[in-house]
Each structure stands twice: as structure tokens, then as C-alpha cells.
C-alpha positions in Angstrom: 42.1 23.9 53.5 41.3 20.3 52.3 41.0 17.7 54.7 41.8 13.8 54.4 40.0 11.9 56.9 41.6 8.1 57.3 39.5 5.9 60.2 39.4 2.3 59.4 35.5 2.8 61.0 33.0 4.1 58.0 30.9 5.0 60.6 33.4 7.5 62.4 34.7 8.3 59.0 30.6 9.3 57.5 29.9 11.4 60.6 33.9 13.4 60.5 33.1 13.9 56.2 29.6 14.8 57.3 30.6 17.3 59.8 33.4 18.6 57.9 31.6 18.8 54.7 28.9 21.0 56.8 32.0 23.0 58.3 32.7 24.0 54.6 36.0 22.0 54.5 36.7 19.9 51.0 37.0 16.5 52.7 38.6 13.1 51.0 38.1 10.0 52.8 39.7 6.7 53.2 39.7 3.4 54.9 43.7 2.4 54.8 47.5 3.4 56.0 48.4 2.8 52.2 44.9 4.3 50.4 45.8 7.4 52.7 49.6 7.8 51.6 48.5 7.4 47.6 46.3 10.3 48.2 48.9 12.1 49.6 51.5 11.8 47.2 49.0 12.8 44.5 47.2 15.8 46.8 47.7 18.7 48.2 45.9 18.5 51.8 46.0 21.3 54.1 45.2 18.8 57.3 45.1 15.0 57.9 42.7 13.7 60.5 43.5 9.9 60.9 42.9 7.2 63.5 46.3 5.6 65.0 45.6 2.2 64.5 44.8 1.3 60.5 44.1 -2.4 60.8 47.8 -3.8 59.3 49.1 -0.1 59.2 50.7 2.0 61.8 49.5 5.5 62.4 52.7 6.5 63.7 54.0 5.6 60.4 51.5 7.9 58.4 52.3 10.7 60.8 55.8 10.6 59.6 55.2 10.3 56.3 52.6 13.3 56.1 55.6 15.6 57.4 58.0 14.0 54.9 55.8 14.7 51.9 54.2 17.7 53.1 56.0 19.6 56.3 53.1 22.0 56.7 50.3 19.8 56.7 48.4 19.9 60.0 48.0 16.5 61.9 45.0 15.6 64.2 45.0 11.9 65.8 41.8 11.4 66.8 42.1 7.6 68.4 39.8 4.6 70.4 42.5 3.8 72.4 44.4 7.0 73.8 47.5 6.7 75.6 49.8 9.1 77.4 52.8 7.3 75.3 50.5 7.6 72.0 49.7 11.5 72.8 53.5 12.0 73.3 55.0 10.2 70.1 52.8 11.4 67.8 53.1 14.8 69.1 56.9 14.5 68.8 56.3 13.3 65.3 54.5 17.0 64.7 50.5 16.2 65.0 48.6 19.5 66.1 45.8 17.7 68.1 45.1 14.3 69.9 41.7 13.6 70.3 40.2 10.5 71.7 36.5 8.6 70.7 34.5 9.5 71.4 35.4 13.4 70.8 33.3 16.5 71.0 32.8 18.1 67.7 32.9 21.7 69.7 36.4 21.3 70.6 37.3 19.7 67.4 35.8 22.5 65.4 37.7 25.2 67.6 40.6 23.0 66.9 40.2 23.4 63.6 39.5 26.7 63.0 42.9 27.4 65.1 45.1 25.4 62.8 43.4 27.2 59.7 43.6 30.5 61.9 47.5 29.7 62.1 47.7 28.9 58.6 46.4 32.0 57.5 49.1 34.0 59.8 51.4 32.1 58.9 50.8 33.2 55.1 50.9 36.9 55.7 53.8 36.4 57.2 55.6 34.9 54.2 53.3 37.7 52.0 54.9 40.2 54.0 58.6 38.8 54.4 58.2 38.7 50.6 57.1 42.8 50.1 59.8 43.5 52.1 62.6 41.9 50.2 61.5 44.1 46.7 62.8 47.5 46.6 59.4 49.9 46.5 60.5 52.7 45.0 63.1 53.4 42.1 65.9 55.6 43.0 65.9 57.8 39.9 62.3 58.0 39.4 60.7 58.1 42.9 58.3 56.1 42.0 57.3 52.6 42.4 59.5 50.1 41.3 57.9 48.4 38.3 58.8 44.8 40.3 57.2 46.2 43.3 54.2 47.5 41.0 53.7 44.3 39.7 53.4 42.8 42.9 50.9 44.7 43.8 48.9 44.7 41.3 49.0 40.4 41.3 48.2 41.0 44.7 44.9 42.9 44.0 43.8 41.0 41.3 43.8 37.8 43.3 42.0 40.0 46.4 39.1 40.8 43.6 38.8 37.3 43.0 38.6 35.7 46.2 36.0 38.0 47.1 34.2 38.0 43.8 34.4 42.2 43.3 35.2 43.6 40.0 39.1 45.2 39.5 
């Protein structure tokens, strides 16, 4: 999951690409609304952490346009001024998390590794939906179906890959 981090502070934004980078998460980071939606639009990013206020630019705003250009990008606000009307609107614009500054990194990693955890479900889900819409076996034959063969064999192949094992 690649992470964009956008927090006006370059101090808060350091120590969140510090901690993520150490977390194992590719991180991208920026200091602006507009920086942040450029990015976007050219990269695929699995989560957006950003601050709510962005100096002339609305966090609000960037929430909505993060589901517009991406619907299954994961949101986290993490804020210096929290408020129950903030919490509420951003979460009715889809952000997973609110956090407010100063946060605790042991929550926000949990956090974090529950979106990713959901994320991954969510994937074998679809994987599995997907076997389950090819015919497995051919009538005549008994056998696999060659689409169904195929399938699995792309499947494998990208299973030896991602853990490095010969196939």
C-alpha cells in the first residue's frame, strides 16, 4: 500500500514519512491541497493521511476528491484542531480514521495495519467472486477448463513471485 502523507507542518510530515518509511510503507509527501491532488491524479495510492486544514486549501475538499478519483483509497485525518463536526463530515465523506495531534503512533500503526488487513480481504474476496464465475471443469472432457486452467496457473505464477520461490 503506498501512502501520501499531506501536513502543511514539515515537521509532522518528517516524523509520519519517518515512521512510515520504518513501518515498510512506500510513502510520498507533500506540503499543499493542490500538490496533493496532482499526485493523485498521476498515482496510484493505497491510503491518504492528510491534515484538515492546508493553509488556502480545505481538507474537506481533498477528502472528496480522493473518493472521486480513487473510491477505494483509505482516508486518515489526522488534525491540530479536532472537532466533533470535523470528525463527523469527514467521516461522512468516507475517511477511515480521525486522529488528532498530537497522536500516538501505537494506535495509528494498528490503524493502519487494519485498513491494509481490510484491503487484503477485501481482495480475496473479489479473487474468489472471480473463480467462481469460470466454469472449472469441461463437460465433455472432465477436466479442467482450459479458462479455468489458465487462471490458475496466473495465479501461481504471481504466488512464486511475491514470495520469491521458484515455479
Amino acid at each position: 500500500t503506498r501512502v501520501l502523507v499531506v501536513d502543511e507542518d514539515q515537521a509532522t510530515r518528517q516524523q509520519m514519512v519517518s515512521f512510515l518509511d520504518t513501518s515498510g510503507f512506500p510513502t510520498t509527501a507533500c506540503a499543499s491541497g493542490p500538490e496533493a491532488l496532482d499526485l493523485i491524479k498521476r498515482e496510484d495510492f493505497g491510503m491518504v493521511m492528510t491534515d484538515i486544514r492546508l493553509g488556502d486549501f480545505d481538507g474537506m475538499g481533498l477528502i472528496k476528491a480522493v473518493k472521486v478519483i480513487n473510491p477505494n483509497c483509505d482516508v486518515i485525518i489526522i488534525t491540530g484542531s479536532p472537532t466533533v463536526d470535523t470528525a463527523v463530515a469527514s467521516m461522512r465523506l468516507g475517511a477511515a480514521e480521525y486522529f488528532s495531534k498530537p497522536f500516538n503512533f501505537d494506535l495509528l500503526r494498528r490503524s493502519i495495519d487494519r485498513l491494509v488487513e481490510k484491503r487484503v480481504l477485501e481482495r480475496k474476496l473479489r479473487v474468489e467472486r472471480h473463480q467462481m464465475d469460470i466454469p472449472r471443469f469441461d463437460d465433455e472432457t472432465g477436466l479442467f477448463s482450459n479458462r479455468y486452467f489458465q487462471f490458475l496457473l496466473a495465479h501461481e505464477i504471481g504466488r512464486c513471485r511475491r514470495y520469491e520461490h521458484s515455479c
